[in-house]
TIDODO-645962 format. One line per field, with one value per residue (C-alpha): residue in three letters; x, y, z. Coordinates in steps of 0.02 Angstrom, whole numbers. Layout:
residues N
code: ALA / ... .
c1: X / ... .
c2: Y / ... .
c3: Z / ... .
***
This chain:
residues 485
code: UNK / UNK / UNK / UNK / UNK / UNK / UNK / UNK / UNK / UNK / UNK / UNK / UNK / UNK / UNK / UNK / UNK / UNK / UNK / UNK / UNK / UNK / UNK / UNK / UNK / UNK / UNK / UNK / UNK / UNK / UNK / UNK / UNK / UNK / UNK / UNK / UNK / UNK / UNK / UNK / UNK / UNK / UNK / UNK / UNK / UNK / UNK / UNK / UNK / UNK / UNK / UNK / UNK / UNK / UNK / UNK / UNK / UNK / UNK / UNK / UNK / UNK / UNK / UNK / UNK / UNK / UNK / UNK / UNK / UNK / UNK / UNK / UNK / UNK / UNK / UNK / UNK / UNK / UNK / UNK / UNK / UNK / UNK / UNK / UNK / UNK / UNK / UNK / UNK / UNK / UNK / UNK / UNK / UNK / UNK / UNK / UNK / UNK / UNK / UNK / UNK / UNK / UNK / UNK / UNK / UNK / UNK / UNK / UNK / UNK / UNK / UNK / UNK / UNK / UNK / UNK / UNK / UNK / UNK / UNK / UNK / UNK / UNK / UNK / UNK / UNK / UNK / UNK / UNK / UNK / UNK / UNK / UNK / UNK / UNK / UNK / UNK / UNK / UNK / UNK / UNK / UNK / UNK / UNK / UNK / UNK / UNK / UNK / UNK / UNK / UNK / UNK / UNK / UNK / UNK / UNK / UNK / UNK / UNK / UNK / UNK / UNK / UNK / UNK / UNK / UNK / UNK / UNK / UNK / UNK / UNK / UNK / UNK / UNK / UNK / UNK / UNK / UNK / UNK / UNK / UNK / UNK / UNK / UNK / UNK / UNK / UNK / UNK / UNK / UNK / UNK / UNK / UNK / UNK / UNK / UNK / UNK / UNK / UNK / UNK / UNK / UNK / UNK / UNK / UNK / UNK / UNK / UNK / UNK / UNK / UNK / UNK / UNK / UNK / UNK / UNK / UNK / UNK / UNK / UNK / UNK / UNK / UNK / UNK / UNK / UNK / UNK / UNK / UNK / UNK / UNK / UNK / UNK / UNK / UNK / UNK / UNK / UNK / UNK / UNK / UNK / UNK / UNK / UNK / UNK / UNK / UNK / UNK / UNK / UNK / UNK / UNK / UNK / UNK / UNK / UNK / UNK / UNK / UNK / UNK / UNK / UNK / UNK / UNK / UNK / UNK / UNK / UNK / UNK / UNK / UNK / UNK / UNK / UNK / UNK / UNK / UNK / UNK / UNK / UNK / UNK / UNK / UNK / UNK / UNK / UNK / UNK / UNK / UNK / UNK / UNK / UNK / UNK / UNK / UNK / UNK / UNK / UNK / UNK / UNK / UNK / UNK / UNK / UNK / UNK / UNK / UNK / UNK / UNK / UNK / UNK / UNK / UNK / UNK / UNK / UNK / UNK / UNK / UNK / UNK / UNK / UNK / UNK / UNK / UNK / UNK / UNK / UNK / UNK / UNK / UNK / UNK / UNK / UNK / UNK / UNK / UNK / UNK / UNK / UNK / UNK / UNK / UNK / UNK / UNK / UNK / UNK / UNK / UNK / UNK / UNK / UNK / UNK / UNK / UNK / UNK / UNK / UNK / UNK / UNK / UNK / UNK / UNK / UNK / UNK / UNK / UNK / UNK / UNK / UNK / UNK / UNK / UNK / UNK / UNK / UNK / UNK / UNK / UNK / UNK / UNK / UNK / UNK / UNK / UNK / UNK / UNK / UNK / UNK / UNK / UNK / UNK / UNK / UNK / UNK / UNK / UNK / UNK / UNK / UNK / UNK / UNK / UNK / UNK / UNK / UNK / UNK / UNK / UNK / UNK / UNK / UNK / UNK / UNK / UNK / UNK / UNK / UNK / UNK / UNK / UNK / UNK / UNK / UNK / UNK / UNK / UNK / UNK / UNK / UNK / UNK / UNK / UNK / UNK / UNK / UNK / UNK / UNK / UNK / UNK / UNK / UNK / UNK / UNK / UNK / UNK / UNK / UNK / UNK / UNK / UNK / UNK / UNK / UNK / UNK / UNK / UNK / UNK / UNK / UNK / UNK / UNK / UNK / UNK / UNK / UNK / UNK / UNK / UNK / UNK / UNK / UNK / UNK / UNK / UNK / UNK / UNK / UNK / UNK / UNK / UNK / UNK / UNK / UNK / UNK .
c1: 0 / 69 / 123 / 95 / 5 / -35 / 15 / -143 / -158 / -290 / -178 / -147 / -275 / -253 / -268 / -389 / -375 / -468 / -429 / -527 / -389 / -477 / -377 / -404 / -403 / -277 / -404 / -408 / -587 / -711 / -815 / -978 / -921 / -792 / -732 / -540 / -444 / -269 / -221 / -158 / -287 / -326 / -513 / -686 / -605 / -624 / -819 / -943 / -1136 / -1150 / -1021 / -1117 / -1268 / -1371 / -1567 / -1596 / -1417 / -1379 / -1206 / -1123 / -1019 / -828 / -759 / -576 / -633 / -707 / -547 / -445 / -559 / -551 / -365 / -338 / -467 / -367 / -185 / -278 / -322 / -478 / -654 / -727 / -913 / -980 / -1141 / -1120 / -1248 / -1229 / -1315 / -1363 / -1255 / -1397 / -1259 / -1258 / -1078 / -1087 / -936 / -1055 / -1201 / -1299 / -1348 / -1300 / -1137 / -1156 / -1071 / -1092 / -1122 / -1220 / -1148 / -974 / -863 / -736 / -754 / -664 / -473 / -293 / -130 / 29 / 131 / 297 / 355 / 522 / 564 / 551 / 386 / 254 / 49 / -96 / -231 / -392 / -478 / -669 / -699 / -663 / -788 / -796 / -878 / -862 / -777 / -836 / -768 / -650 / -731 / -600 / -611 / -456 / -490 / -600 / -666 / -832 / -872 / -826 / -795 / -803 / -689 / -787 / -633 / -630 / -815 / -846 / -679 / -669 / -615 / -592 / -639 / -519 / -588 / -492 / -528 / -522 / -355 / -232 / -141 / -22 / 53 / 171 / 53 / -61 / 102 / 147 / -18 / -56 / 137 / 85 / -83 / 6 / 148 / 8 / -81 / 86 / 121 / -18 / -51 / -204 / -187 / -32 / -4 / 9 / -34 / 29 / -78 / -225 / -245 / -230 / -280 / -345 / -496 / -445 / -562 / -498 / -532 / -471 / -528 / -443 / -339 / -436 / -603 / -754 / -708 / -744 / -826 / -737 / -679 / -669 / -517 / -569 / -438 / -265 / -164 / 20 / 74 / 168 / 33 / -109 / 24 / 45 / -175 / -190 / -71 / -145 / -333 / -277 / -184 / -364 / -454 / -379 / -396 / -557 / -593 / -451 / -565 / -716 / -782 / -864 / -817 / -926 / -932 / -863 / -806 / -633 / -504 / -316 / -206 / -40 / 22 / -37 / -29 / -199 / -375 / -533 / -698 / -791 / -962 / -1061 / -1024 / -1152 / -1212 / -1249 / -1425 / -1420 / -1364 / -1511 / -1433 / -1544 / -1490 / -1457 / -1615 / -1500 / -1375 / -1400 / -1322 / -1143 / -1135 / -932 / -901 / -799 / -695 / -654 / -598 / -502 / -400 / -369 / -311 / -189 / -121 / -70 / 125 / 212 / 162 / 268 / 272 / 304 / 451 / 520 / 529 / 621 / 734 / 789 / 796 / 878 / 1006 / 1042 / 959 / 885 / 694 / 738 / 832 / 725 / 575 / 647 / 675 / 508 / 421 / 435 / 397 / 521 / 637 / 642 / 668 / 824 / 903 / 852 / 943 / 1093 / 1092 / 1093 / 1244 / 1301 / 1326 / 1145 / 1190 / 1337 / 1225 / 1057 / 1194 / 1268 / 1085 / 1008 / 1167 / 1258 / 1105 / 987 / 1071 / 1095 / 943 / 869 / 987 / 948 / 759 / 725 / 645 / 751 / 661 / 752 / 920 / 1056 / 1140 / 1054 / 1052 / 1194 / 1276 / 1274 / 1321 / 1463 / 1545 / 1478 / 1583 / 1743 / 1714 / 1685 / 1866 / 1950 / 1998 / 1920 / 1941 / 1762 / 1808 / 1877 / 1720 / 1621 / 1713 / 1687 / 1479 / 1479 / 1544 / 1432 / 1293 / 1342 / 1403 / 1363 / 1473 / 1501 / 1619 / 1764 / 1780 / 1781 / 1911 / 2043 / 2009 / 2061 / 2167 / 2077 / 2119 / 2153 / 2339 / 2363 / 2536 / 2644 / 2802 / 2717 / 2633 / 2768 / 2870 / 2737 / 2729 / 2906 / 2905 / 2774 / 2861 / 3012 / 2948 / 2862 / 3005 / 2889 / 2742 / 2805 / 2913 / 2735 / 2646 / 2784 / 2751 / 2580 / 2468 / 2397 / 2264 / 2404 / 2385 / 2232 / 2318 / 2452 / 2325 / 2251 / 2420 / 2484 / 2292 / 2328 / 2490 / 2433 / 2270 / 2176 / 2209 / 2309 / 2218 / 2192 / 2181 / 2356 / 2415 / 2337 / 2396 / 2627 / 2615 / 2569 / 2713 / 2842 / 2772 / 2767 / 2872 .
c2: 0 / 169 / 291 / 449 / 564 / 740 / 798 / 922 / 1017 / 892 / 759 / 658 / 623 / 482 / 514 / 404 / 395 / 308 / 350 / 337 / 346 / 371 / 290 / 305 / 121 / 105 / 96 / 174 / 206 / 282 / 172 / 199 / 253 / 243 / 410 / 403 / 447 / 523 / 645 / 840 / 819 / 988 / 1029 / 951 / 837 / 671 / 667 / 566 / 592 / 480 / 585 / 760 / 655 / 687 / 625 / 449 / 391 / 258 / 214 / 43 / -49 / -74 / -235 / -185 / -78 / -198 / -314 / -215 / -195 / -350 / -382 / -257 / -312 / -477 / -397 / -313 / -477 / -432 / -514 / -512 / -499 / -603 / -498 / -292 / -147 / 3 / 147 / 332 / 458 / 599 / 738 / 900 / 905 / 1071 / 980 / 821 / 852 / 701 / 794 / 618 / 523 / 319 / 232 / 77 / 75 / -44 / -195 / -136 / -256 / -282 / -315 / -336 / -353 / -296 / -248 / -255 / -84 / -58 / 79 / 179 / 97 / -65 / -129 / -198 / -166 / -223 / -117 / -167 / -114 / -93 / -94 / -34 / 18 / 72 / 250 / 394 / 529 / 719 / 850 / 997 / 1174 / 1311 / 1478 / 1564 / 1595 / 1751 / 1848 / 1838 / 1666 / 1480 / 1367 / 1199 / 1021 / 844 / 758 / 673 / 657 / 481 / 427 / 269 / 269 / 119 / 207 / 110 / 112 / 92 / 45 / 180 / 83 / 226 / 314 / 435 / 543 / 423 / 274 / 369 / 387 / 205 / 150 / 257 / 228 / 26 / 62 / 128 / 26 / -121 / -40 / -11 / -150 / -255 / -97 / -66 / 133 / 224 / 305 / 466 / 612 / 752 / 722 / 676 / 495 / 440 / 548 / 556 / 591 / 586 / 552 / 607 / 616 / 651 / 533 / 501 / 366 / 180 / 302 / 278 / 372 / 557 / 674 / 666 / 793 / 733 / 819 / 822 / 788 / 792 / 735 / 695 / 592 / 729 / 857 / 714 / 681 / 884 / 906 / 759 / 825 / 981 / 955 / 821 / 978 / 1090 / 963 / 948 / 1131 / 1153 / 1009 / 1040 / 1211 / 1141 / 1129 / 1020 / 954 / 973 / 841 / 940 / 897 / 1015 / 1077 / 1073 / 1228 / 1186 / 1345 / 1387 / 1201 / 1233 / 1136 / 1254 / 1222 / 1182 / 1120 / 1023 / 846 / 746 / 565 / 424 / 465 / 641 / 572 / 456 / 323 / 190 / 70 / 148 / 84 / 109 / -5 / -218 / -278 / -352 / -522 / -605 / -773 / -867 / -947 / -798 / -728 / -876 / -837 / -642 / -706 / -842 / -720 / -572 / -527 / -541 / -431 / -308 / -399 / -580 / -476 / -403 / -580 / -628 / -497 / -546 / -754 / -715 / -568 / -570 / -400 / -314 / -315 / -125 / -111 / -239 / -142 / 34 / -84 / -153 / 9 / 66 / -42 / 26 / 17 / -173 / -208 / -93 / -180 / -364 / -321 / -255 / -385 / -524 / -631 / -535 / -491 / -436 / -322 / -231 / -208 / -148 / -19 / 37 / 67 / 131 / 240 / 320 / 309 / 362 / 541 / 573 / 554 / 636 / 778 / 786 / 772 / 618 / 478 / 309 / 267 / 404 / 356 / 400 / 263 / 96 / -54 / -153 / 5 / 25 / -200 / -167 / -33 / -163 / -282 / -181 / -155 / -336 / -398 / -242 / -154 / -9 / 67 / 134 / 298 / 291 / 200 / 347 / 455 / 330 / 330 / 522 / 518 / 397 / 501 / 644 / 592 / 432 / 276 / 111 / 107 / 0 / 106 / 262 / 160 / 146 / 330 / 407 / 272 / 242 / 46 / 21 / -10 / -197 / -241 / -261 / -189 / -24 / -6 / -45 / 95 / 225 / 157 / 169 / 347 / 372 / 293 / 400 / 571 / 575 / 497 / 598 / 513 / 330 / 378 / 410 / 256 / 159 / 245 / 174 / 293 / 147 / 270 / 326 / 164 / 273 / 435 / 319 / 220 / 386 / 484 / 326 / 363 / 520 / 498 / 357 / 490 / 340 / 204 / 101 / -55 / -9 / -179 / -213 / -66 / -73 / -241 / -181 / -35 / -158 / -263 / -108 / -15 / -175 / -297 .
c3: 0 / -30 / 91 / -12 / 119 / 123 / 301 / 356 / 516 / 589 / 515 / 365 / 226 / 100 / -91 / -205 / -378 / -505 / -716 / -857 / -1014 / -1194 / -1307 / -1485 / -1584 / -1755 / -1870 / -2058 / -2028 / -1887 / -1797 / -1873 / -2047 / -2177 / -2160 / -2120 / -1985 / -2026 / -1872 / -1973 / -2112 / -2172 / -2081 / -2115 / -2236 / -2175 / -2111 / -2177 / -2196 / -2037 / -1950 / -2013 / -1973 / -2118 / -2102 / -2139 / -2110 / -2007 / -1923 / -1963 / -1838 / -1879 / -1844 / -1864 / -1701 / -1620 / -1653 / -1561 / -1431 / -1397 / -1418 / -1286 / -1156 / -1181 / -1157 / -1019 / -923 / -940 / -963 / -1135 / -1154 / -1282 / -1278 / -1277 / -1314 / -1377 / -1291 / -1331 / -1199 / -1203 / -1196 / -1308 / -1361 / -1480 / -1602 / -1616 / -1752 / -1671 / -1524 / -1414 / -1410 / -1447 / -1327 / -1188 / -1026 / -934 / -1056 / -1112 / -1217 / -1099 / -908 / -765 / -751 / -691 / -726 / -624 / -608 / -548 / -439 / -417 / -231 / -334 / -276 / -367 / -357 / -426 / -526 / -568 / -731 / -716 / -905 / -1057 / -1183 / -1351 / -1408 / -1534 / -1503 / -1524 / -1648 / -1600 / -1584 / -1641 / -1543 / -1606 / -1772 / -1763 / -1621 / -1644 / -1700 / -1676 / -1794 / -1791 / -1865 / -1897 / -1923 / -1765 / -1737 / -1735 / -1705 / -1607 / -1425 / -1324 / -1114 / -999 / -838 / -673 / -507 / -382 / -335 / -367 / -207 / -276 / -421 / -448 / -470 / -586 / -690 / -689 / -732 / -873 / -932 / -917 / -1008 / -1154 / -1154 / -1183 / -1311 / -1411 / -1412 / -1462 / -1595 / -1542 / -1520 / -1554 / -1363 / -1439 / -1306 / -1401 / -1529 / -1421 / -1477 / -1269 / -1135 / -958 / -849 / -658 / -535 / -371 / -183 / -37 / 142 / 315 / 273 / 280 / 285 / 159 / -7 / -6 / -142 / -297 / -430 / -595 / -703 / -889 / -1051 / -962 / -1113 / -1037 / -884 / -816 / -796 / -744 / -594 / -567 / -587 / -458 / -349 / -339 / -331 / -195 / -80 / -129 / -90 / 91 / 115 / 86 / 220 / 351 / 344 / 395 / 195 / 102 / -83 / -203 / -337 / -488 / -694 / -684 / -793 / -762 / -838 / -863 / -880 / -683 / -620 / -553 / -605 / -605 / -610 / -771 / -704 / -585 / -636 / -694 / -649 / -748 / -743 / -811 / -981 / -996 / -1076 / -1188 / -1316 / -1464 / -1589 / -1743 / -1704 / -1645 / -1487 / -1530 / -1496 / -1524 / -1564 / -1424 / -1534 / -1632 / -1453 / -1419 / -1579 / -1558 / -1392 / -1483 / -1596 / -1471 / -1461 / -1301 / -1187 / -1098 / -927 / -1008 / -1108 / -951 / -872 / -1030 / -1026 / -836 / -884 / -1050 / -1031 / -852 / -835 / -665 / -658 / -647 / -819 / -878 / -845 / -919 / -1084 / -1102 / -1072 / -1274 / -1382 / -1509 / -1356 / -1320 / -1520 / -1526 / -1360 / -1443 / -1594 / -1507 / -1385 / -1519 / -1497 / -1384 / -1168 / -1139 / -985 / -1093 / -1252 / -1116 / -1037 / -1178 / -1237 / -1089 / -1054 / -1208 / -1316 / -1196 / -1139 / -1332 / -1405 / -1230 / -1277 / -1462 / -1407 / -1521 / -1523 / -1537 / -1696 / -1754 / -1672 / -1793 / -1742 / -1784 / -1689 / -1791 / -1783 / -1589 / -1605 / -1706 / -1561 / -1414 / -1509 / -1518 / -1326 / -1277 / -1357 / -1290 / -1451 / -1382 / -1184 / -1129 / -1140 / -1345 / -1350 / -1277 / -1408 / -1563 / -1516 / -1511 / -1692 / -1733 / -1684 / -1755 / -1918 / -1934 / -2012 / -1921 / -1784 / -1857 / -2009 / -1867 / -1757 / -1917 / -1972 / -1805 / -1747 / -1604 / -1565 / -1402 / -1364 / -1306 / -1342 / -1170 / -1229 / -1276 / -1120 / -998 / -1103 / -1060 / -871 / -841 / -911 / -776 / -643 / -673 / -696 / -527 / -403 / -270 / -299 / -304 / -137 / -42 / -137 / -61 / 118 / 108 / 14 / -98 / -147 / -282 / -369 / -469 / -508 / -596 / -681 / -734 / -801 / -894 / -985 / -1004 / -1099 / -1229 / -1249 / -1165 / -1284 / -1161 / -1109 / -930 / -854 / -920 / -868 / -677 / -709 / -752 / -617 / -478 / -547 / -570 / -370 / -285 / -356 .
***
């Protein structure tokens, strides 16, 4: 159980979290139409008569959406319902021309399950998913393009969105973070929705309340859209310390739909928040219930990748790897691929360092992604390789990778062009030693008095002098045998 607390002056309260992530399915076509879906079309281009709904049309259920529906209850651990409905949400949303949004509620597609996140202190918990449903998402009303008016974009209206649901199992900022990271990790993976918050295709509502802790739940606040991890853990954080305020004053909550500004770090309210009944849900009459073969289920479940927690095992059993670097590997998709091809053939826990070390702080620097790593995976093998039979010291090697990233080429073609091998050859290396030895009479007269700290700052100057191609095993190695022989 968590121990996140917010320390009031009547004591400490206990934060509850529950998340409902929209995540838009990979689909070339909406869910009740054929209109497409590519994000950055120019405006109003891809809507449909269904999407515009014209009179007399009728919407038409895609399977490729229900597919991945289902694939992603099943990475979920979920429960698939053979039998769904889908229902009329009795909402005006002024970017939807249907005047109601059709989605499911009291028989969703997917029921209950869980998924296992992992936290920074290294322990594990346990998050239960109340659903996930499928629905249509709304259009995007434009405000800034003239003072006086607002315009509106179909593209997205009638987009599919599978609703993930949680428990109200969440204690912290931190959790909230791992769970959504885990959510979209699973979703990458299995392809079912790309995981892309800046453009909107996953993002959060977060429930939250605030309660003495082992108390019944309080009043919650729900906080609409939040579109990155980093600012749903900043929103929840917040609302949790205004939420505390208002009681440790002798306040009540009041059960509010809010909005988080990022710019302020501060969620404000948007309106009273409604309850299930105030939609008036009813199956929609336009569209059959959805009823799944259990076979067909049986397959989708067959035929699903390995999924990021059956990879992390993997990665331990297979490369020797900590659960933690294990876990940082698995957590992209595009990620764990790299690190497999780099690891091929050879020490798993030098390739995942090299990888999760060099790699990671440049492309962290350069602000890319590492599907756009200019070095490639055989690339980044080839230099592990030159490491691993010691033609290369780890610091040349640090030096060959940055040219590598900036300029490209493949390590052993840089290696000969700058004449970077490392230096193995005995003869050469007890040359530069012994020039060591006897330009510094001082500082072997106090190794010899016992400062056996020195042992390093010898190590380091014979570096120094072959520019760091000296194989510095063999070299600790001859000024042992020259100080204390």
């Amino acid at each position: 159980m968590s121990s996140y607390r917010i320390a009031g002056e009547s004591g400490e309260w206990e934060v509850v979290v529950g998340l409902e992530i929209h995540a838009q399915v990979v689909s070339h076509a909406k869910l009740f139409s054929d209109a497409p879906t590519d994000f950055g079309a120019e405006a109003n281009t891809q809507v449909s008569l269904v999407d515009a709904a014209m009179p007399g049309m009728l919407p038409v259920i895609n399977g490729e959406c229900v597919k991945q529906a289902v694939r992603t209850g099943l990475a979920l651990g979920a429960e698939i319902n053979l039998y769904s409905v889908f229902d009329r949400k009795n909402y005006f949303y002024p970017d939807l021309p249907q005047g109601y949004q059709i989605s499911q509620f009291s028989q969703p597609i997917v029921g209950r399950g869980e998924i296992e996140i992992d936290l920074e202190n290294g322990e594990t918990r346990l998050i239960g998913i109340t659903r996930l449903h499928l629905e249509m998402d709304a259009g995007k009303s434009i405000h800034d393009m003239r003072a006086d008016a607002t315009f509106v974009d179909l593209n997205r209206a009638g987009v599919a969105l599978m609703e993930i649901v949680s428990e109200p199992d969440i204690r912290s900022p931190e959790e909230a973070g791992a769970y959504i990271r885990k959510i979209r990790s699973i979703v990458r993976c299995i392809g079912s929705c790309d995981g892309n918050m800046e453009q909107g295709s996953l993002r959060c509502d977060v429930n939250v309340s605030v309660r003495r802790p082992g108390a019944p739940l309080g009043t919650r606040c729900e906080i609409k859209n939040v579109n990155s991890v980093r600012f749903v853990m900043k929103a929840l954080e917040y609302e949790a310390s205004r939420q505390v305020e208002i009681l440790e004053e002798g306040g009540k909550i009041d059960q509010q739909t809010r909005l988080f500004d990022a710019n302020q770090g501060v969620t404000r309210n948007m309106r009273s928040k409604e309850e299930a009944h105030d939609y008036r849900y009813f199956p929609d009459p336009d569209l059959l219930p959805l009823e799944l073969d259990a076979d067909w289920v049986e397959q989708l479940r067959r035929e699903l990748p390995e999924l990021p927690d059956a990879k992390k095992q993997r990665f331990i059993a297979e490369y020797g790897l900590s659960a933690d670097d294990s876990g940082v590997l698995v957590a992209e998709k595009e990620t764990a691929e790299y690190f497999e091809q780099v690891a091929a053939g050879r020490d798993g826990k030098l390739a995942a360092n090299w990888v999760m070390g060099e790699l990671f702080a440049a492309l962290n620097a350069a602000g890319l992604e590492i599907a756009a790593s200019p070095v490639s995976a055989a690339q980044l093998g080839g230099l592990v390789d030159r490491v691993a039979d010691k033609t290369l010291s780890r610091r040349i090697a640090k030096e060959v990778f940055e040219i590598m990233f900036e300029s490209g080429g493949e390590a052993a073609a840089i290696i000969a062009a700058q004449g970077l091998k490392q230096v193995s050859d005995s003869g050469a290396i007890e040359a530069v030693v012994d020039q060591i030895i006897a330009d510094n009479p001082d500082k072997v007269a106090e190794y010899k008095s016992g400062r056996d700290k020195l042992m390093g700052w010898f190590v380091g100057q014979v570096m120094k002098a072959s520019q760091g191609k000296v194989n510095p095993q063999m070299a600790n190695d001859m000024l042992n045998k020259k100080l204390n022989g």
